[in-house]
C-alpha positions in Angstrom: 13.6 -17.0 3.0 14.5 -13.6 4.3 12.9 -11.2 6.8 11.6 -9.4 4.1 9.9 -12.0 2.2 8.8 -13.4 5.4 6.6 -10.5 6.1 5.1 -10.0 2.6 3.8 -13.9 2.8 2.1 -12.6 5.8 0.5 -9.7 4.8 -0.5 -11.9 1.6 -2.3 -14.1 3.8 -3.7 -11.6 5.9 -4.9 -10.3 2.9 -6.5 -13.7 0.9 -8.2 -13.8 4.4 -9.9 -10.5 4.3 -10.7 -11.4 0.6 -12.4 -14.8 1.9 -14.5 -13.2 4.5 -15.9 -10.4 1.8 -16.8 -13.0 -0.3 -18.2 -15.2 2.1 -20.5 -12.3 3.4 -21.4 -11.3 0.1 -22.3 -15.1 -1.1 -24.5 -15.3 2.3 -26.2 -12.3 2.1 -27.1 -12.5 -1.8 -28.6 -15.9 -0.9 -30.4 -14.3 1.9 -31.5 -11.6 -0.4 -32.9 -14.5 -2.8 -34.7 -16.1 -0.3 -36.7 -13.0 0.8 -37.6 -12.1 -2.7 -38.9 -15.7 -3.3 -40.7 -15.3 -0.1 -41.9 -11.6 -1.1 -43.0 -12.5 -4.5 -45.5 -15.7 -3.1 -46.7 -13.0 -0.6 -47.8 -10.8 -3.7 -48.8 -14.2 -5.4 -51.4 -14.7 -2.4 -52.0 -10.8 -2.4 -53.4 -11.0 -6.2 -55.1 -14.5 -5.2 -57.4 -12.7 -2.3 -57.8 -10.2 -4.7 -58.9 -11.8 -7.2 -61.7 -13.9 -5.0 -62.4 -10.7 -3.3 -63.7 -9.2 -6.7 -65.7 -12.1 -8.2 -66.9 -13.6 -4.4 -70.4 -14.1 -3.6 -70.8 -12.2 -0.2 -73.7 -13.4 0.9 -72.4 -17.3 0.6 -68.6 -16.8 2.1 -66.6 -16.0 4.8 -63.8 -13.5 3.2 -62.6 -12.2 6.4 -59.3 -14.3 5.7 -58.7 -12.4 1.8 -59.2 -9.1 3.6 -56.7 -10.2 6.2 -54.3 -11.3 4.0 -54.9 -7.8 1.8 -54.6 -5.7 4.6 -51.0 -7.7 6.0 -49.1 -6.2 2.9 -47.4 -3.5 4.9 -44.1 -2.8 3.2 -43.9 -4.8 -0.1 -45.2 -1.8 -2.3 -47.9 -3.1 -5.3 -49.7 -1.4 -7.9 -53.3 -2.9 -10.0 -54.0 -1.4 -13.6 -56.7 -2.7 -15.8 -56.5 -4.4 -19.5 -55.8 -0.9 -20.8 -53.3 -0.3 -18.3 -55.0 2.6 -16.1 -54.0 2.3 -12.4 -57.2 1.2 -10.5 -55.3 1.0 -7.1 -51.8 1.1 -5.3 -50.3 0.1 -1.5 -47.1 1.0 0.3 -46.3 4.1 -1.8 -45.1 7.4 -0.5 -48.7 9.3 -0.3 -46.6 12.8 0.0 -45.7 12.2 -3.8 -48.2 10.5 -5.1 -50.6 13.8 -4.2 -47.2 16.4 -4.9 -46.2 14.7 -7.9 -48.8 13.3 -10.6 -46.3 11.3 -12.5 -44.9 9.3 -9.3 -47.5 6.5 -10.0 -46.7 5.9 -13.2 -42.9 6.4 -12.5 -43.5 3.5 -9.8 -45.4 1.3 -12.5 -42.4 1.7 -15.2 -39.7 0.8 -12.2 -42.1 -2.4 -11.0 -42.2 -3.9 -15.0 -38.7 -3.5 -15.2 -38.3 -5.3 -12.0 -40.4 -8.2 -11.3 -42.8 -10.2 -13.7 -46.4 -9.0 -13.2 -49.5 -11.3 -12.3 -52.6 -11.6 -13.7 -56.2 -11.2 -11.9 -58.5 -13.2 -13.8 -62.1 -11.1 -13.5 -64.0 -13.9 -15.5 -65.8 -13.2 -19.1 -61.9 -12.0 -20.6 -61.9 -9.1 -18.2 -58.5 -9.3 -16.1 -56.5 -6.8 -14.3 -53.1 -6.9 -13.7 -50.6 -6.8 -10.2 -47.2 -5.4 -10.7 -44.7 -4.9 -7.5 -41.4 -4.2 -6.6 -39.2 -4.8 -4.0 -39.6 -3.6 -0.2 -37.5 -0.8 1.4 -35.8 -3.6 3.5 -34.9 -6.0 0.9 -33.5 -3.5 -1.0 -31.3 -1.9 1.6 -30.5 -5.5 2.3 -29.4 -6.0 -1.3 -26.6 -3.0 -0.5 -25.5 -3.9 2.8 -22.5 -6.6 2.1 -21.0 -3.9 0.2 -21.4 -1.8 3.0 -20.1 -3.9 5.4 -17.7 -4.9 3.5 -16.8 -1.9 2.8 -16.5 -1.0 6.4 -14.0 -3.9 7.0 -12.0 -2.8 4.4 -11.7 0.7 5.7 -11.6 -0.6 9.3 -8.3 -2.7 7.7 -6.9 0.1 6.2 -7.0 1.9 9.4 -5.4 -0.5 11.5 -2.7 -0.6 9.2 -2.0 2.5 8.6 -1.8 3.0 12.5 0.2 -0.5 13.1 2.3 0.4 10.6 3.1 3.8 12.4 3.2 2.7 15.7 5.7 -0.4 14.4 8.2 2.1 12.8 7.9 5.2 15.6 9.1 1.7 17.8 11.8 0.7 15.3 13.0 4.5 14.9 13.6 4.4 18.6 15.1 1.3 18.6 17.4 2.3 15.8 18.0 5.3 17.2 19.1 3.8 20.7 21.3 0.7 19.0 23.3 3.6 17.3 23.7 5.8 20.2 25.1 2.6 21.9 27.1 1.9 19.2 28.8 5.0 18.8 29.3 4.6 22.9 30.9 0.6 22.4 33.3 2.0 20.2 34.3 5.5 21.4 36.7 3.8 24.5 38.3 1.1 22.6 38.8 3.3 19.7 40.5 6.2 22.0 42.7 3.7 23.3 43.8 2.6 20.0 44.6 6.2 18.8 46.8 6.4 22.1 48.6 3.1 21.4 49.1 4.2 17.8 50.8 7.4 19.2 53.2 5.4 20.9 54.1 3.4 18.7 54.6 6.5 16.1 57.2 7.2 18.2 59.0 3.9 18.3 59.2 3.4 15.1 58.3 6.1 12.8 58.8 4.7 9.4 57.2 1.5 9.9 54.2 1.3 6.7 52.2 -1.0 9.2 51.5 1.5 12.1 50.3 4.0 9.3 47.7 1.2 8.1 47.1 0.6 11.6 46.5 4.6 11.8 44.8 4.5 8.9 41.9 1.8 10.4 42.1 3.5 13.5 40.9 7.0 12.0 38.2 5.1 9.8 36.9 3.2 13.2 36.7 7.5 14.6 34.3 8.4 11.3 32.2 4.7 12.1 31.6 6.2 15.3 30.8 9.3 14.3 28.4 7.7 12.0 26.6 5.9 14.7 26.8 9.0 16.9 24.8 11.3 14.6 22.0 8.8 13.7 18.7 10.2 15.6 19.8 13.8 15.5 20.1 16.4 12.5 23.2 16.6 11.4 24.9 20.2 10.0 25.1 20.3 6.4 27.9 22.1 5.2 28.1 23.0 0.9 30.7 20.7 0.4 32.3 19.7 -3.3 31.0 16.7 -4.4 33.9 15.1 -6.3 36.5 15.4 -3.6 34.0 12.8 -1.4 33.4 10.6 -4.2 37.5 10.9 -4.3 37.4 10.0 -0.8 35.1 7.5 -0.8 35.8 5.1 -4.0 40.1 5.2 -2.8 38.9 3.8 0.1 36.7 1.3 -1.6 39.7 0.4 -4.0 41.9 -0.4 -0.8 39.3 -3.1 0.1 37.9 -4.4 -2.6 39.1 -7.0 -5.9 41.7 -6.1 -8.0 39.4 -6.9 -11.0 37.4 -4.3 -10.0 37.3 -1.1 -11.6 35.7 2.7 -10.9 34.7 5.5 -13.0 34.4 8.8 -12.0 32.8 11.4 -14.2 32.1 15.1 -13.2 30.8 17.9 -15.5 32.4 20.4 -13.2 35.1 20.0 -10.3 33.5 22.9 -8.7 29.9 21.5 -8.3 28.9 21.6 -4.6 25.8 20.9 -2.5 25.1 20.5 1.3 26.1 17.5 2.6 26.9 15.9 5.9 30.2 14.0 4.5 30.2 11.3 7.1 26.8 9.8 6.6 27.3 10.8 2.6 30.0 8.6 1.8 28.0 5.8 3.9 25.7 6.0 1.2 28.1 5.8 -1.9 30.0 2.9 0.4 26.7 0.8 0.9 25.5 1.8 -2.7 29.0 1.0 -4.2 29.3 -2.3 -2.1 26.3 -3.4 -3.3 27.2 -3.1 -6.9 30.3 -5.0 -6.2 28.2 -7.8 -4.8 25.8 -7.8 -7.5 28.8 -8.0 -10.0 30.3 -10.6 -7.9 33.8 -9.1 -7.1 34.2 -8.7 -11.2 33.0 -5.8 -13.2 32.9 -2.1 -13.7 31.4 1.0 -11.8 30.6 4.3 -13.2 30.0 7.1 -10.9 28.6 10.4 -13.1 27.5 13.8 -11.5 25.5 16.1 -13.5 24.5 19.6 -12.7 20.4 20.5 -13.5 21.0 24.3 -11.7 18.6 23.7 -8.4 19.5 19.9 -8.3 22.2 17.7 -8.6 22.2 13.9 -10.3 24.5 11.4 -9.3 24.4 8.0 -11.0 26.1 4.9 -9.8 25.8 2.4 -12.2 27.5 -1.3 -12.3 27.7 -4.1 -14.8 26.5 -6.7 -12.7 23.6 -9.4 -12.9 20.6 -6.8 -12.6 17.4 -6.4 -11.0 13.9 -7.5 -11.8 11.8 -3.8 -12.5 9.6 -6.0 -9.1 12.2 -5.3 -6.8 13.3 -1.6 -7.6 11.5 -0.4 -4.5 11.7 -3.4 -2.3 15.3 -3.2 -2.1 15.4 -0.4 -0.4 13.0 -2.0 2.5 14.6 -3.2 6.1 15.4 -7.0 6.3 15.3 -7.3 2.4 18.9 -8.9 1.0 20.1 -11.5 -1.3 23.0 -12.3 0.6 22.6 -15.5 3.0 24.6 -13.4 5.9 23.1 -10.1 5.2 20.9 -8.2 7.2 19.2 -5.6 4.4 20.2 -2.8 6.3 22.6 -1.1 3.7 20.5 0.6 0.9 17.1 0.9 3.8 19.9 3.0 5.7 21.5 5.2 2.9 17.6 5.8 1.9 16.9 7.1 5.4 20.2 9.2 4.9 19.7 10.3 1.3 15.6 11.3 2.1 15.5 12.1 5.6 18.3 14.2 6.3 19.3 15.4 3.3 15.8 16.0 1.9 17.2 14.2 -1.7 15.7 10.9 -3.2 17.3 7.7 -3.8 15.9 5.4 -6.5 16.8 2.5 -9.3 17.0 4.6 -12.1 17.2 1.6 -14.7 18.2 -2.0 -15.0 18.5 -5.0 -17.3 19.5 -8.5 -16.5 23.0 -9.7 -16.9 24.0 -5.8 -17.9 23.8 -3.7 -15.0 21.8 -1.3 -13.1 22.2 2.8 -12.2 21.0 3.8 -8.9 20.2 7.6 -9.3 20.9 9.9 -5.8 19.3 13.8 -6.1 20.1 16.2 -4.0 19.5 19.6 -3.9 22.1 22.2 -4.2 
């Protein structure tokens, strides 16, 4: 498993987690919210109870101090009594500003309580009856919307966190990429100088000699790997430069080091077509891009390089006849640590994207790609 995929499973679980604790808070609190509306509903139960003994008591005989009490204890669960013929004979807990501004409020409030709760019946003796409806209280409803509040609030406070974690990790990793580059363009600058020097000499001692002009050859590519490293972290100068002579450049070199039974393509509507480029860190990306097709094709195959011209833009498509990619993976390989390869380090497409997007303000993406046929990364840049 790869650094990549490594991370992913992680943010997966972190994420099945945060899942687990919304639903956990929302089963909790809906059961909490059924409990209170049980208990609500036998407080209305002994409200209609009193009510009803209050009405057909005998008051000289009995104590009703207790019905009163248990009338007058109904502060928040709001009720309203109608009789047979459905006329509102009295109400509790309702906003008293609207009931006196608005004369349809009550009967707004009665249509809201029968859609609500089953109403209960006061039994007045000789088939009179009145009847209780209710609703329920302020808190129990703002109860009923607080685990989506709250988990709403976690979600956002998650989101957050990210979003700043995420920043802070790759400010940290820009710097540390940064610095491993700088160091890396130091490492190499001595040994490198002291090769050009020793290659100089030996020039001179013999001349003709095919292997000191490989040896030259390496040498001078070792000088543009440093200067590679060396400009990572700083803008580099882009200078119009034509685009087929470093696609020229850059497949030649490719050919020199790469199977026989590989073949390139190179197809340009006009020789003239230009656009600013930084060529050392451009043909890093048609190496890394180019090597990677040769991987995918397993040292066997075909890669067509086309540029077209759209007037403001420019399209170059590098496409391979290798195994493919799933449409899943057409952004992910472009993340840091992501790679097929058991010795790779995913560093090769993540880099020419920062290349491509950051410094030359282009895009990079998977243009298309079908298993066991081959895939087209598209690079635009502007002219």
């Amino acid at each position: 498993m790869n650094i990549y995929e490594k991370k992913q499973r992680w943010k997966l679980f972190l994420f099945l987690g945060a899942v687990l604790i919304g639903i956990g808070s929302l089963t909790y609190t809906n059961k909490l919210v059924k409990d209170l509306s049980q208990e609500e509903r036998q407080k209305v139960e002994l409200w209609a109870e009193a009510t009803q003994q209050l009405i057909s008591a005998d008051y000289e005989n009995y104590d009703l101090s207790f019905q009163l009490l248990v009338i007058q204890n109904n502060n928040s669960v709001p009720v309203i009594q109608t009789d047979s013929a459905g006329r509102i004979i009295s109400h509790r807990n309702l906003d008293s500003t609207k009931i006196v501004n608005n004369p349809d409020y009550l009967y707004n409030q009665l249509e809201i309580m029968k859609s609500e709760n089953d109403s209960m019946v006061i039994d007045l003796g000789g088939g009179d009856r009145n009847v209780l409806y209710y609703r329920d209280s302020i808190f129990l409803r703002q109860l009923q919307y607080f685990p989506y509040v709250q988990l709403g609030v976690i979600v956002l406070f998650i989101l957050v966190s990210y979003f700043a974690f995420s920043s802070s990790r790759k400010a940290e990793q820009n710097k540390v990429w940064v610095g491993l580059s700088k160091e890396t363009a130091h490492q190499l600058g001595t040994p490198t100088s002291s090769l050009n020097a020793w290659v100089e000499l030996l020039k001179q001692e013999i001349p003709a000699s095919p292997t000191v002009k490989e040896l030259e050859n390496d040498v001078k590519r070792l000088e543009k790997i440093t200067e590679r490293f060396s400009k990572i972290g700083s803008k580099p100068v882009l200078v119009p430069t034509k685009l087929n002579e470093v696609l020229e450049a850059s497949i030649n070199y490719l050919l020199s080091r790469s199977s026989n039974k590989i073949t390139f393509d190179l197809n340009v509507e006009d020789s003239d077509i230009t656009a600013p480029l930084n060529v050392a860190l451009f043909e890093w990306v048609i190496e890394n891009v180019c090597k990677n097709a040769m991987d995918a094709m397993e040292g066997k195959g075909k890669i067509n390089i086309n540029v077209e011209d759209h007037t403001q833009i420019v399209y170059i498509d590098v496409a391979d006849t290798g195994k493919g990619i799933p449409k899943s993976k057409f952004k992910t390989i472009f993340k840091p640590g992501y790679t097929t390869k058991q010795r790779g380090w995913g560093l090769g497409l993540s880099l020419s994207k920062r290349i491509v997007e950051t410094y030359h303000e282009g895009k990079i993406f998977v243009l298309s790609s079908e298993a066991n046929i081959g895939t087209t990364i598209r690079i635009v840049l502007k002219k």
